[in-house]
N, C-alpha and C positions, 0 to 999 in steps of 0.2 A: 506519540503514536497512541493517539486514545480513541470514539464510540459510536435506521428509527424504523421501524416496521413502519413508522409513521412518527410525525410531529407530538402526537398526543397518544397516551398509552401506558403502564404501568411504569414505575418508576425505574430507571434502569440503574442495575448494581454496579458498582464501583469499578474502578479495573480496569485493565488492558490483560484482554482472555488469553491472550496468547504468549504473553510472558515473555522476557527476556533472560532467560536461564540458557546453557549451554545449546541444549536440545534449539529452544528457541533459536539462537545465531546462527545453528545447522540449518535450521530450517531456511532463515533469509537467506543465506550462501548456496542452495538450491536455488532457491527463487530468484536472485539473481540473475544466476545463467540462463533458467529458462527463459526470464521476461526481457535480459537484453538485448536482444535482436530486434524486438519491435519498436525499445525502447531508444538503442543508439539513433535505429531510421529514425526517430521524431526528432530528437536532438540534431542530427544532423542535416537536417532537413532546413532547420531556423536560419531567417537572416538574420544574427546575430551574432556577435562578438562580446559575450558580458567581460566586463571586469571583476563583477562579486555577484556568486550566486549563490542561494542560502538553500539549502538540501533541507525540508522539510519531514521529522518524523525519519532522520538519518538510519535508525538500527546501529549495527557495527559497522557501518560504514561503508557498506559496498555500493549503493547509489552516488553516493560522492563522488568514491572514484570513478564510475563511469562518467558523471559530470563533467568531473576535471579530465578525462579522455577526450570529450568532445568539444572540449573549450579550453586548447591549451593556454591560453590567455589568462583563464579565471581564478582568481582566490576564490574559494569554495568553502561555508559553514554551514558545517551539519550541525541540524540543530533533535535535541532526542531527550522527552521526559526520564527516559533512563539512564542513569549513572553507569548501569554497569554495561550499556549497550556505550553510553558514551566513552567510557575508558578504552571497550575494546577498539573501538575504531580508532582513535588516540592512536593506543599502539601499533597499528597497523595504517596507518595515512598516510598519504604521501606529503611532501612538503609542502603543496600550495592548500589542502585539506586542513579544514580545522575544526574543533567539535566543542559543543556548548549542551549544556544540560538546561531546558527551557518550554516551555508549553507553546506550543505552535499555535493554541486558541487563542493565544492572546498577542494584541498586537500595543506597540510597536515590537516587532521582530528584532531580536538581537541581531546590532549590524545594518539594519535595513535602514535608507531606503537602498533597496538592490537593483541589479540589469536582470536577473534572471532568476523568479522562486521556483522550485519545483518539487512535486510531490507526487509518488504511487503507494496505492494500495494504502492512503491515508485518511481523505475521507471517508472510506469506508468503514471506519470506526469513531466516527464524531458524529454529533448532535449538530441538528442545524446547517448541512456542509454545505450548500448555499450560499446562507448568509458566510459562513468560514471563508471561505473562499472569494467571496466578496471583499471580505476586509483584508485578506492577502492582495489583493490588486492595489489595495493602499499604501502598500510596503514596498512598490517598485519606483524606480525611479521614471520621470516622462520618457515614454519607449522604449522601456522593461517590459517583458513576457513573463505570466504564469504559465507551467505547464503543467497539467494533469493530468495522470493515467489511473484510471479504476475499471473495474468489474463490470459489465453489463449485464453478463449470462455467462452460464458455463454450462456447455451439450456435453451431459455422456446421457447413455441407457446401463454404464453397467450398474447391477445392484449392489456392492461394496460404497463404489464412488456417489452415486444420489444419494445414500444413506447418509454417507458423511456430511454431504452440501447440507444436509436436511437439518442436521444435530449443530455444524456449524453455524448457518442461518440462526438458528435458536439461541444461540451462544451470542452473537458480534446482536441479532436485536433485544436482548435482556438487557447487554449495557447503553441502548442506546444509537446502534449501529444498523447499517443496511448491509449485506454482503454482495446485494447488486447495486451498489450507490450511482455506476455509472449509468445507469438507465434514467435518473431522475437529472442527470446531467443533462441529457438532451437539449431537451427547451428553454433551460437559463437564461435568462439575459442578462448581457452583461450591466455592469455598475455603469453609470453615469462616469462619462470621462476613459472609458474603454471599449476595445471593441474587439471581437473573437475573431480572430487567424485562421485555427485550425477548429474543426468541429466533425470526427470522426469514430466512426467503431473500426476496427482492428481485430479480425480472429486471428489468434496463434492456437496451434496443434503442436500439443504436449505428448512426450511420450508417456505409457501407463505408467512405469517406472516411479519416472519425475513426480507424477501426481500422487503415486503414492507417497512414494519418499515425504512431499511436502504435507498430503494426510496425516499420516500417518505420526509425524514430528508435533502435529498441531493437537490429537484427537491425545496426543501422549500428556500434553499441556492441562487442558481441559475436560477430560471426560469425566473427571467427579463435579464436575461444575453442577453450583446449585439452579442451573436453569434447565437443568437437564433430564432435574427430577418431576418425573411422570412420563418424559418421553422417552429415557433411553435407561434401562439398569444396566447396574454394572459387569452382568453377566456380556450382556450385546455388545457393549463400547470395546470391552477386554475382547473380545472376540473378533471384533471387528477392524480392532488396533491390529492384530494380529496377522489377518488376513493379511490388512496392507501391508506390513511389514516385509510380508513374506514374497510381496509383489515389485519391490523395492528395485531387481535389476530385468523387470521388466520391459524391451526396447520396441513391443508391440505399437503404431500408431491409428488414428482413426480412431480410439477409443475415447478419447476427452476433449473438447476443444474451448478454450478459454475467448471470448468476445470480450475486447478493452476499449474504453469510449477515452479517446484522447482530445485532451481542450488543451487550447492554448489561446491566452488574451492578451493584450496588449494595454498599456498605458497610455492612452493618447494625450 
């Protein structure tokens, strides 16, 4: 789970901002619940039955299992540069769920070739997701689906929540990263020898709550981050951490709504 304001641009630092420390795993097991409802309709949606499907940028493992929910059929590997995101889901996976510690940039994929790869909220932290993604189509088997869920927009007006987008934006493109990756999805074409399925944006309305909560876990992560310096002191972040915390069992809606651009390709 690793990193463009663009293709070319100041060298981007190291790291995945968001970490995998406790806070971090909270934070995905939020994210989770809010993003699967849009997420099971995709999956459930596919004409397909995989036998092996490799969970791309795993975490602790809560994508997995919704995987293997929707594919009672399928052995499922998660695959996750983190050790300690990989151990946790270890412990907690189901039995057809299995987890590898391995760089999703790079291919051949552990296990692959597969029926079915799948990835959220991934390339929106990689260099190049494009081309990334491209070479993931080279990891399925003839009549394998990728699927991909990312970011295209996120509508609020409140002043708490743009403030964050603004500081997180600055953060995910320091390393490298776009936080609206799915917008440059659009017009992709596929690789030679593939052809796109599904080609859609998707809004979900989040409660304020949820969005703090997952703010709020992120902004705890990152807010001394050195890209952050000149745009944000440590008075504001502290301040701002706080707010949202404090907004945490907020069940107000119409306050944020998240646009997801879902692709899925096929292996022809």
């Amino acid at each position: 789970m690793t990193r463009t304001v663009s293709e070319v641009g100041p060298t981007p630092q190291p790291g995945y901002a968001f970490g995998d420390t406790p806070d971090a795993s909270d934070r995905l097991d939020v994210l989770a619940a809010v993003f699967a409802p849009t997420s099971r309709a995709l999956l459930r949606s596919l004409p397909c039955a995989p036998a092996l499907v490799l969970d791309l940028g795993c975490g602790p493992g809560h994508t997995s299992a919704m995987v293997a929910e929707a594919f009672p059929g399928a052995r499922v590997v998660g695959i996750d540069t983190s050790p300690a995101f990989v151990a946790e889901a270890g412990a907690s996976g189901t039995e057809r769920c299995h987890f590898t510690v391995g760089d999703v940039t790079r291919t051949p994929l552990p296990c692959a070739p597969a029926d079915l790869v799948y990835a959220r909220f991934l390339l929106v932290h990689l260099r190049h997701p494009a081309a990334v993604a491209a070479a993931w189509v080279g990891e399925l088997r003839p009549g394998g689906v990728l699927v991909l869920e990312e970011p295209e927009a996120i509508d609020t007006a409140d002043p708490d929540f743009r403030r964050y987008l603004e500081l997180a934006e600055t953060v995910v493109a320091a390393r490298g990263g776009d936080l609206y990756v799915g917008r440059r999805l659009t017009g992709v074409s596929p690789p030679a020898g593939a052809e796109v399925l599904v080609q859609r944006e998707v809004p979900l309305a989040v409660t304020a709550g949820s969005a703090a909560r997952i703010f709020s876990l992120n902004l705890g992560t990152w807010r001394h981050d050195p890209a952050l310096t000149g745009v944000a002191g440590p008075e504001e972040t502290a301040a701002l951490l706080h707010r949202l915390q404090r907004r945490a069992g907020d069940a107000s809606t119409g306050v944020i709504r998240w646009h997801m651009r879902q692709v899925v390709v096929t292996r022809t």
